[in-house]
C-alpha positions as CSV (number, residue, x, y, z in Angstrom):
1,X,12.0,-38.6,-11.8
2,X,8.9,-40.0,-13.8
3,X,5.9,-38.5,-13.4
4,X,3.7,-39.7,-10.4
5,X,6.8,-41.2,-8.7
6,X,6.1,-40.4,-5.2
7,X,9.4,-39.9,-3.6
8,X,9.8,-38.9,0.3
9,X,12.9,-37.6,2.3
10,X,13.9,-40.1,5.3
11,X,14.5,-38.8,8.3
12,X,14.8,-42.6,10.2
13,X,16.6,-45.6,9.7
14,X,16.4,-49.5,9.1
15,X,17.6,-53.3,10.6
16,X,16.5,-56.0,10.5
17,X,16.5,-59.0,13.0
18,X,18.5,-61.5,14.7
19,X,19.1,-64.2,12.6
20,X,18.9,-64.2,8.9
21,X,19.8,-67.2,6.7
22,X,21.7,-66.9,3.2
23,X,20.2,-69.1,0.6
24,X,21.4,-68.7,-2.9
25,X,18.2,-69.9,-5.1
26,X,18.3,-68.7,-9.3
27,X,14.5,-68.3,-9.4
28,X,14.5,-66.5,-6.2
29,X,17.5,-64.0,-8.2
30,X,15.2,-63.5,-11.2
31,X,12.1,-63.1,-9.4
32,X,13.8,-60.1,-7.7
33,X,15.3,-58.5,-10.5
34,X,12.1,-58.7,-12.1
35,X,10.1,-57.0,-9.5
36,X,12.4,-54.7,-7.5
37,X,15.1,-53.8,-9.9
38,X,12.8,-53.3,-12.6
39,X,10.7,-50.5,-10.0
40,X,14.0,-49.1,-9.2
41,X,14.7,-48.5,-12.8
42,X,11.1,-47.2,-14.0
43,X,11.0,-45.0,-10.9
44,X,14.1,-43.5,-11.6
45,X,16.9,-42.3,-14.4
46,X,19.8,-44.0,-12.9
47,X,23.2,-42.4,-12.9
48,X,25.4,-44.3,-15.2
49,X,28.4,-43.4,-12.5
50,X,29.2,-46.6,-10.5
51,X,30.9,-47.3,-8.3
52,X,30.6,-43.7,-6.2
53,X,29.9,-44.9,-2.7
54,X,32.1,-43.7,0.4
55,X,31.6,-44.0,4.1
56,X,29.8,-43.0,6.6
57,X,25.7,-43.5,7.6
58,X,23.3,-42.1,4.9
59,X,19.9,-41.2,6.0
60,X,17.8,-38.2,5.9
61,X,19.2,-35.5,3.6
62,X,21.3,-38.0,2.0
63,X,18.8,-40.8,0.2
64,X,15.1,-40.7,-0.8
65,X,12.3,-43.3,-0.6
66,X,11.3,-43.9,-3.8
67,X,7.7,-45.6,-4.4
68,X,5.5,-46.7,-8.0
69,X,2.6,-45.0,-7.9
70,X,-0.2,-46.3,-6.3
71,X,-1.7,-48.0,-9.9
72,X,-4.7,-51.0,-9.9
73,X,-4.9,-51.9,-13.3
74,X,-7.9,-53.6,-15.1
75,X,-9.1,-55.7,-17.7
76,X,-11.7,-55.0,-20.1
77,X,-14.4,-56.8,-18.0
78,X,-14.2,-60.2,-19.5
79,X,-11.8,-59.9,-21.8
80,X,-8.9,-61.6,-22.4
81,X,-6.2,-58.8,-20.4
82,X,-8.5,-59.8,-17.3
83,X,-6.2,-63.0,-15.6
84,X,-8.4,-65.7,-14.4
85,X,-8.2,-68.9,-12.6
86,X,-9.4,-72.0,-14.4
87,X,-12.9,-72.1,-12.6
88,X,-13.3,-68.5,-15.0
89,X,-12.7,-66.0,-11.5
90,X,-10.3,-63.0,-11.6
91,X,-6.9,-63.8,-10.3
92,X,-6.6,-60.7,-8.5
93,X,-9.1,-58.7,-6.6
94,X,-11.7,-56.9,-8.6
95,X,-10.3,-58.3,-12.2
96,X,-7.1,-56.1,-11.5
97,X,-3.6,-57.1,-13.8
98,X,-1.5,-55.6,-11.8
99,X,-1.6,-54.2,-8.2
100,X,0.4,-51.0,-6.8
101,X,-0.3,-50.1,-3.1
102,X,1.7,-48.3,-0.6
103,X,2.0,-48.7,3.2
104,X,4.1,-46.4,5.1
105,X,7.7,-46.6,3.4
106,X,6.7,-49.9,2.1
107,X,5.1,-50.5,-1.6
108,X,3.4,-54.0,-2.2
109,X,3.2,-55.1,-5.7
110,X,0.9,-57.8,-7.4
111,X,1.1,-58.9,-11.1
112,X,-0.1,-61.7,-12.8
113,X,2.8,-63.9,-14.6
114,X,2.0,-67.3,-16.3
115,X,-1.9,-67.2,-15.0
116,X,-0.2,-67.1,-11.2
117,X,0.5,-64.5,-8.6
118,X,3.1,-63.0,-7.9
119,X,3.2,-60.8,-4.7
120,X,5.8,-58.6,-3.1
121,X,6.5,-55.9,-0.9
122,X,9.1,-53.6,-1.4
123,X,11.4,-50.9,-0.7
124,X,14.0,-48.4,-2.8
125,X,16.5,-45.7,-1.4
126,X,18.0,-43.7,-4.1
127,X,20.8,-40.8,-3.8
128,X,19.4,-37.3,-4.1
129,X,22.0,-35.9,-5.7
130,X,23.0,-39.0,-8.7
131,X,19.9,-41.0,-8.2
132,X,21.9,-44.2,-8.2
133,X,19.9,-46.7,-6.2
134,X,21.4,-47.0,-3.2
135,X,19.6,-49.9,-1.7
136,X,16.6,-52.2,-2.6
137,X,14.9,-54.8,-1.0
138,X,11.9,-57.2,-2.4
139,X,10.5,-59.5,0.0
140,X,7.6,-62.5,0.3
141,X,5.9,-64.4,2.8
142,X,6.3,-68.1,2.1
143,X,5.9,-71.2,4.3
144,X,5.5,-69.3,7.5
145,X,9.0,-67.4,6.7
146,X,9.9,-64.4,4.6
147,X,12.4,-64.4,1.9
148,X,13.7,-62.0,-0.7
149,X,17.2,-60.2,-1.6
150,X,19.1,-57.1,-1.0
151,X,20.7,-55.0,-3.7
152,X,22.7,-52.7,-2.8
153,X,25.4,-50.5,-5.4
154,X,28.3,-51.3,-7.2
155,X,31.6,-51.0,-4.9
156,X,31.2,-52.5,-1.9
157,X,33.6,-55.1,-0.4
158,X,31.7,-58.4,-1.1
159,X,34.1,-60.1,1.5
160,X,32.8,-57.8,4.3
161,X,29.1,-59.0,3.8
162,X,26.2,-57.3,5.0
163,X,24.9,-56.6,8.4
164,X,21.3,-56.0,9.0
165,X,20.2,-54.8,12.6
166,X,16.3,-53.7,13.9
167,X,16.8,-51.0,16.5
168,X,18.7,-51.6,19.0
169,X,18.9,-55.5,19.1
170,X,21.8,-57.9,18.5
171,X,22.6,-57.9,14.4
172,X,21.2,-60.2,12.7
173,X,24.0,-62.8,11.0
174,X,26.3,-61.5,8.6
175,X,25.1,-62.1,4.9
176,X,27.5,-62.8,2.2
177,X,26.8,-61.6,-1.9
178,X,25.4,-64.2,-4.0
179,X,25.6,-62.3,-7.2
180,X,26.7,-59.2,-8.9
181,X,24.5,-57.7,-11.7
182,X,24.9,-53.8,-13.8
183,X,22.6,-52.9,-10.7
184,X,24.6,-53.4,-8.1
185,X,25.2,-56.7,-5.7
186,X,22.5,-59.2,-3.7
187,X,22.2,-60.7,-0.9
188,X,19.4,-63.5,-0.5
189,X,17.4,-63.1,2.7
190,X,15.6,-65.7,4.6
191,X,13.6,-64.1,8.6
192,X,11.8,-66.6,10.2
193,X,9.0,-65.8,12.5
194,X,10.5,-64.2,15.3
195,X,12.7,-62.1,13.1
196,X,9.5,-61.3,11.4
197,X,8.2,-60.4,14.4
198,X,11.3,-58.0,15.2
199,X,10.6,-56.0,11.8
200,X,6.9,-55.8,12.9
201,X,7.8,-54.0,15.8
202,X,10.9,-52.1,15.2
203,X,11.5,-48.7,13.8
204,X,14.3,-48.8,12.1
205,X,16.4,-51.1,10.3
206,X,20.3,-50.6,9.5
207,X,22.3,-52.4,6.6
208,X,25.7,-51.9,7.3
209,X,28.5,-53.3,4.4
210,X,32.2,-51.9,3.8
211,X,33.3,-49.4,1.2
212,X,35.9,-51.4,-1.6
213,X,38.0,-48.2,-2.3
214,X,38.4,-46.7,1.4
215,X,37.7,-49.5,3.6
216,X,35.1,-47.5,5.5
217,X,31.7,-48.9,6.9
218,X,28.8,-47.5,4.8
219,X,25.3,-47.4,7.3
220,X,22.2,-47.2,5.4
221,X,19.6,-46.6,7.6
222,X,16.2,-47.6,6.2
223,X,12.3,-47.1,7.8
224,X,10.3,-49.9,8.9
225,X,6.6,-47.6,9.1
226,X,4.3,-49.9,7.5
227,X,5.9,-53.3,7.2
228,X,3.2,-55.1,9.2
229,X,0.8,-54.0,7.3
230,X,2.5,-54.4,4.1
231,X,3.3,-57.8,4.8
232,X,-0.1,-58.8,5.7
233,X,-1.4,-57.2,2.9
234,X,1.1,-59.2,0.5
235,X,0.1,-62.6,2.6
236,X,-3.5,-61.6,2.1
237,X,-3.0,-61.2,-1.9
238,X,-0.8,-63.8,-2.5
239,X,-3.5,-66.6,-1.4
C-alpha cells in the first residue's frame, strides 16, 4: 500500500435503492476511469491475477476500504498552478488544485481540468489478501439526480447484471455492463431523488452479480456512513 493510504476493515455492508436507470454515456465512461480507477490504482499495487473471484458475500475480514489521503493542494498564491475563473477568482476554495476529503467510507474529490470542476465522491473495496479492486464506485450530483458507474473485477457473468439493494428494501433494477476495461467491468448508474434519499438514510448497500466460472452469486456488501454528507459536500463544491 502507498504511503498515507488510509485503508479501514468493513465490518457492514452496501445497496442501493429502488430504481436505478442504465445509461451508457462515453464521457460519463472516461470521466470515471479518470477519477475512480485512477484512485484505485494510485491507492493500491493491483494483483495482476484476474479473473480470481468466486461466490459467496464478502465483507468484513474479506475486503478493505481503501481511501486517498486527505490532500488540499495549492498554488503558489497567484501564480499560474492556482486555477481561476475568468473574473481572476480561484476555482476552488482557498486557491486549492486539487481537493481530497473524506466522510465516513466516502472520499470526495475535486480537481481542476480545462479551467472547470470536476467533483466526485467515491468509494474502493479492495481484497486483503491480492489487493485486486474488488469494487469501485464514482458518483455526481447533476440536475437534481446522481449519476456515476460501477466497476467491479474481471469474471463476472455480464449477462446476470448487477443488483444493487439499500438495506432491507426492494432491489433496485437490475443493471446490465456497458463496458469492459484491464480494470474490470462498468455499469452506468443513474438514482433519482428518492433513491437518493434511500442512500441518505440506509446503512448498507449490497451489489450482488454472478460468478462466470461457478455460476455462484458474489454479494459485496458496501457502507453507506457518510454519503449524505459526502454528497452535499460534492454538490456544495461542484457549484
Amino acid at each position: 500500500m502507498r504511503a498515507g493510504t488510509t485503508v479501514t476493515r468493513l465490518g457492514q455492508s452496501w445497496h442501493p435503492g429502488r430504481k436505478a436507470e442504465v445509461m451508457s454515456c462515453p464521457w460519463l465512461l472516461r470521466r470515471f476511469l479518470a477519477c475512480s480507477v485512477l484512485l484505485a490504482v494510485s491507492c493500491l499495487t493491483v494483483s495482476a491475477r484476474q479473473g480470481g473471484t468466486d461466490g459467496g458475500e464478502r465483507h468484513g475480514g474479506d475486503w478493505l476500504l481503501v481511501q486517498a489521503p486527505v490532500n488540499n493542494q495549492r498554488g503558489p498564491a497567484g501564480g499560474q498552478d492556482t486555477p481561476v475563473t475568468p473574473q481572476g477568482t480561484p476555482i476552488l476554495p482557498n486557491g486549492a488544485t486539487s481537493i481530497s476529503e473524506v466522510y465516513g467510507a466516502w472520499t470526495v474529490q475535486c480537481r481542476v481540468v480545462s479551467n472547470k470542476k470536476l467533483c466526485t465522491l467515491n468509494q474502493v473495496l479492495a481484497n486483503q489478501k491480492t489487493e485486486q479492486v474488488g469494487f469501485a464506485i464514482d458518483l455526481f450530483p447533476s440536475e437534481g439526480s446522481v449519476l456515476g458507474h460501477v466497476l467491479l473485477p474481471l469474471g463476472i457473468r455480464l449477462a446476470d447484471g448487477l443488483v444493487l439493494q439499500v438495506d432491507k428494501h426492494d432491489p433496485a433494477s437490475k443493471l446490465q455492463f456497458t463496458h469492459c476495461v484491464a480494470a474490470g467491468c462498468i455499469a452506468a448508474v443513474q438514482f433519482n431523488h428518492a433513491d437518493t434519499k434511500t442512500l441518505e438514510a440506509g446503512t448498507t448497500l449490497a451489489a450482488r452479480v454472478t460468478v462466470e466460472t461457478s455460476g455462484q452469486p458474489l454479494t459485496l456488501q458496501i457502507s453507506l456512513v457518510g454519503f449524505g454528507a459526502a454528497l452535499a459536500r460534492t454538490s456544495q463544491l461542484q457549484r
